[in-house]
C-alpha positions as CSV (number, residue, x, y, z in Angstrom):
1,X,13.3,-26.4,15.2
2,X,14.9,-28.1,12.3
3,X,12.1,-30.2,10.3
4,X,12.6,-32.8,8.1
5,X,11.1,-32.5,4.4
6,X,11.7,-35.0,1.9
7,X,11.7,-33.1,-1.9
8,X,10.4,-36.6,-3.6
9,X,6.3,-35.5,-3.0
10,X,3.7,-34.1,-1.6
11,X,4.2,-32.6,2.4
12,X,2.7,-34.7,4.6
13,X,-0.3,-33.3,6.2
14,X,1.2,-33.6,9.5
15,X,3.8,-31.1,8.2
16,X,2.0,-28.8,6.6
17,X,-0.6,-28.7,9.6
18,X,2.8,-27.4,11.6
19,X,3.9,-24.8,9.2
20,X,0.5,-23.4,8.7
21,X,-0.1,-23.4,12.5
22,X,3.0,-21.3,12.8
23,X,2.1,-19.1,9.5
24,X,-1.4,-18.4,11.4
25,X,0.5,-17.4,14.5
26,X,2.6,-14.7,13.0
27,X,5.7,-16.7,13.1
28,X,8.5,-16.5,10.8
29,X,9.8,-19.9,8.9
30,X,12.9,-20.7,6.5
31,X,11.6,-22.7,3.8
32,X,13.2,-24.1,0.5
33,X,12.1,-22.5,-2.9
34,X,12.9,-23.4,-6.4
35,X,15.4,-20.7,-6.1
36,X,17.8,-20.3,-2.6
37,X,16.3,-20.6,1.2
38,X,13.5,-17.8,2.1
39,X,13.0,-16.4,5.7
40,X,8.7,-16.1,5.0
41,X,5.7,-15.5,6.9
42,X,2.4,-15.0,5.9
43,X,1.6,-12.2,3.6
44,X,-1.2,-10.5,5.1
45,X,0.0,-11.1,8.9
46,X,1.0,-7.1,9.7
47,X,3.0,-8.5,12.7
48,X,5.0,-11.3,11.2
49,X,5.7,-8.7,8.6
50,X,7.0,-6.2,11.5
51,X,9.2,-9.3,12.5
52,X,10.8,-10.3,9.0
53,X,11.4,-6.5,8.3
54,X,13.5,-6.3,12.0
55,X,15.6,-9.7,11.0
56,X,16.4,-8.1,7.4
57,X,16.7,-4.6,9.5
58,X,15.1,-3.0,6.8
59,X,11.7,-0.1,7.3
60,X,8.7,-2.1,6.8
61,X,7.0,0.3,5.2
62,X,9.4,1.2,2.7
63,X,10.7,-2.3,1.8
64,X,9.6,-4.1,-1.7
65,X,7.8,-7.8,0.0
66,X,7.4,-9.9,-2.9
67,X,4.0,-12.0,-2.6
68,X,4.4,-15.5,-2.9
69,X,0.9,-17.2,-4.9
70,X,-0.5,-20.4,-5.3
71,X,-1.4,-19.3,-9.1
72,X,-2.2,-16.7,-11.4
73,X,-5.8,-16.6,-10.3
74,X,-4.1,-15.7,-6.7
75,X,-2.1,-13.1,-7.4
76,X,-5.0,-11.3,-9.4
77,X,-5.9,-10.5,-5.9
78,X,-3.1,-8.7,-5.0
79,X,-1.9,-7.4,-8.0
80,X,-3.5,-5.7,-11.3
81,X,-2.7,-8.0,-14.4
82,X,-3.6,-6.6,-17.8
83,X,-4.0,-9.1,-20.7
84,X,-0.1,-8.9,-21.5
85,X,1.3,-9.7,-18.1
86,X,-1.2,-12.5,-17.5
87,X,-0.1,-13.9,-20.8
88,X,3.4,-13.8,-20.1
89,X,3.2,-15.0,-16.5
90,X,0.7,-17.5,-17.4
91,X,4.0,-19.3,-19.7
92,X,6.8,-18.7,-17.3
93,X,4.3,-19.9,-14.3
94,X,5.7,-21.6,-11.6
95,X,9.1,-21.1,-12.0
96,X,11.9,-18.4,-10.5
97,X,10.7,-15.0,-11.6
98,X,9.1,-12.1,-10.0
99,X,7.2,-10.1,-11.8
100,X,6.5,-6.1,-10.5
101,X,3.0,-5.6,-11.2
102,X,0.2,-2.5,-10.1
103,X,-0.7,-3.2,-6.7
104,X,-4.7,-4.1,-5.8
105,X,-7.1,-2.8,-2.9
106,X,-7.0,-6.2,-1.4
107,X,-3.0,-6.1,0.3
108,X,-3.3,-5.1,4.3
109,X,-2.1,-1.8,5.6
110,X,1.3,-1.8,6.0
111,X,1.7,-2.3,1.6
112,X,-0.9,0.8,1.6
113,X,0.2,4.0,-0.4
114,X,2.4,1.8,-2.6
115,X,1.9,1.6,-6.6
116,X,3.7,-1.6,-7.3
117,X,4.1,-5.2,-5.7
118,X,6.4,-8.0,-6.5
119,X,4.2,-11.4,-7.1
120,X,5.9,-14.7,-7.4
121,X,4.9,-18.4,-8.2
122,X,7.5,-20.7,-7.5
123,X,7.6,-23.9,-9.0
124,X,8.4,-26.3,-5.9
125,X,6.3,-28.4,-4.5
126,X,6.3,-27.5,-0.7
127,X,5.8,-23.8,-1.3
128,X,2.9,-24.7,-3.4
129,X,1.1,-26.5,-1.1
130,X,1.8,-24.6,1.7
131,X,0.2,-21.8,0.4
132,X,-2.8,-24.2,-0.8
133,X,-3.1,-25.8,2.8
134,X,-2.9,-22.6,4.6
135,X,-5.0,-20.5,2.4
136,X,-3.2,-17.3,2.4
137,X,-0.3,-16.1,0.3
138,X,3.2,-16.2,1.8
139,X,5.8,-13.1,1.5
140,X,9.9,-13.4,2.1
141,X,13.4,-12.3,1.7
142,X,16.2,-14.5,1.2
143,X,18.5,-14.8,3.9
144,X,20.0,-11.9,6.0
145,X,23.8,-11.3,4.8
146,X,25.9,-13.6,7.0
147,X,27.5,-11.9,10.1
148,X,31.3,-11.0,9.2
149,X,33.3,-13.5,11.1
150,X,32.0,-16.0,9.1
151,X,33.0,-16.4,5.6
152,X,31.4,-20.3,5.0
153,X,29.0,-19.5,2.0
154,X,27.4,-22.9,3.2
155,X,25.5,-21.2,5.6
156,X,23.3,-19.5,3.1
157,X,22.3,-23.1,1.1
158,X,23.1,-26.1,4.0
159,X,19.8,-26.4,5.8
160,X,21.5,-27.9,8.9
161,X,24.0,-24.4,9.0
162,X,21.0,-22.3,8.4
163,X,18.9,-24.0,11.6
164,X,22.4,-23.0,13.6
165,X,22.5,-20.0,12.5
166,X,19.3,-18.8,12.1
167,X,17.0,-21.3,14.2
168,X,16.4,-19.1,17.2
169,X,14.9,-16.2,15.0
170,X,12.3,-18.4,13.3
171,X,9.5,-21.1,14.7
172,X,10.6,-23.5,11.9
173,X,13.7,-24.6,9.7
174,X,12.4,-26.8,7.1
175,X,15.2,-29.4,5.4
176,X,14.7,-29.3,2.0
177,X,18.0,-30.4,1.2
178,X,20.8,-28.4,-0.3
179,X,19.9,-25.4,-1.6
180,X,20.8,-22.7,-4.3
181,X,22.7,-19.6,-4.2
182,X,20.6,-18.2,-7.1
183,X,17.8,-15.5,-7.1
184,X,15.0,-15.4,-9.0
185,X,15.1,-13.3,-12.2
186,X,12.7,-10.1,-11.5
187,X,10.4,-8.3,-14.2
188,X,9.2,-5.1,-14.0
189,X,5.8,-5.1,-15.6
190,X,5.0,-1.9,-14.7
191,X,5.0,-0.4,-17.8
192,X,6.1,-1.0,-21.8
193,X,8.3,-2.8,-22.6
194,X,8.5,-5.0,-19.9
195,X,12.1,-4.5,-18.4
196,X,14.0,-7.8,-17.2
197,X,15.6,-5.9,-13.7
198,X,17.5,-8.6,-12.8
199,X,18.3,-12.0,-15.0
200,X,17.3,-15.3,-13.0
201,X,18.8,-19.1,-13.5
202,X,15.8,-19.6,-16.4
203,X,15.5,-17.6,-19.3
204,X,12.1,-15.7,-19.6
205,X,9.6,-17.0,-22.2
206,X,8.6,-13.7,-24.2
């Protein structure tokens, strides 16, 4: 189901009620982010994460999720932040980067055995509080690659293509508006130097 979300404010309550109702029944949702369209779930649902690993047809267990976090103190739950990490997220907090960080005792089963995690704290508003109103951290990939017969890059950042295309996988398409083809930059922070993986549409803040 295609919703309706209106980028100049807060969610409604009646809309984030909806979304978190679907997040707490393991269903998938395709949400804007500051960055392009996400398929997400909740983070700490082992069976939406089964789901989102079968759209992307990629091995659960062996795929890189990237934690979505309402803020630093958050991702401190799932992830080990020395004093130089925190400092550098702490400046380029919210905004498109993902930072690859020591994992914590706290993710569920299906991240166990893994040394590193990707945490992210996006800077849009519907994310944010959707996290907030929910209560528990949200994990996605951006969209699948489109089938081959179609070639209409639209169908990656129109929200109305996307609920065609995609709307019978998910429990919700949220309308954000148009959306972007770019990725956020990703920072492995692992060890030193930090190492920029992949550049993003904003410039890190060293």
């Amino acid at each position: 189901m295609l919703l309706k979300y209106y980028t100049n404010g807060t969610p409604s309550p009646v809309l984030l009620k909806q979304l978190s109702q679907s997040l707490q029944a393991d269903k998938l949702l395709i949400i804007p982010t500051d960055t392009a369209y996400s398929i997400c779930c909740n983070a700490l649902s082992i069976s939406a994460l089964g789901q989102l690993a079968e759209i992307k047809g990629v091995n659960p267990e062996q795929s890189h999720f990237t934690i979505m976090c309402q803020d630093l103190s958050q991702a401190s739950e799932y992830a080990k932040l020395d004093n130089e990490a925190f400092r550098m997220m702490k400046q380029n907090t919210p905004g498109p980067f993902t930072f690859i960080l020591p994992t914590s005792s706290a993710l569920p089963r299906i991240y166990k055995g893994r040394k590193e995690v990707g945490i992210r704290i996006p800077r849009h508003e519907l994310v944010l509080s959707l996290i907030r109103y929910s209560g528990a951290p949200l994990t996605g990939f951006s969209l699948p690659e489109l089938p081959q017969q179609l070639e209409d890059i639209a169908y990656d950042f129109n929200p109305e293509l996307i609920n065609e295309l995609w709307g019978d996988k998910v429990e919700h398409v949220v309308d954000g508006g148009i959306g972007s083809l770019q990725e956020s930059a990703i920072i492995d922070c692992t060890s030193e130097p930090y190492t920029i993986v992949r550049e993003g549409p904003e410039q890190l803040q060293l």
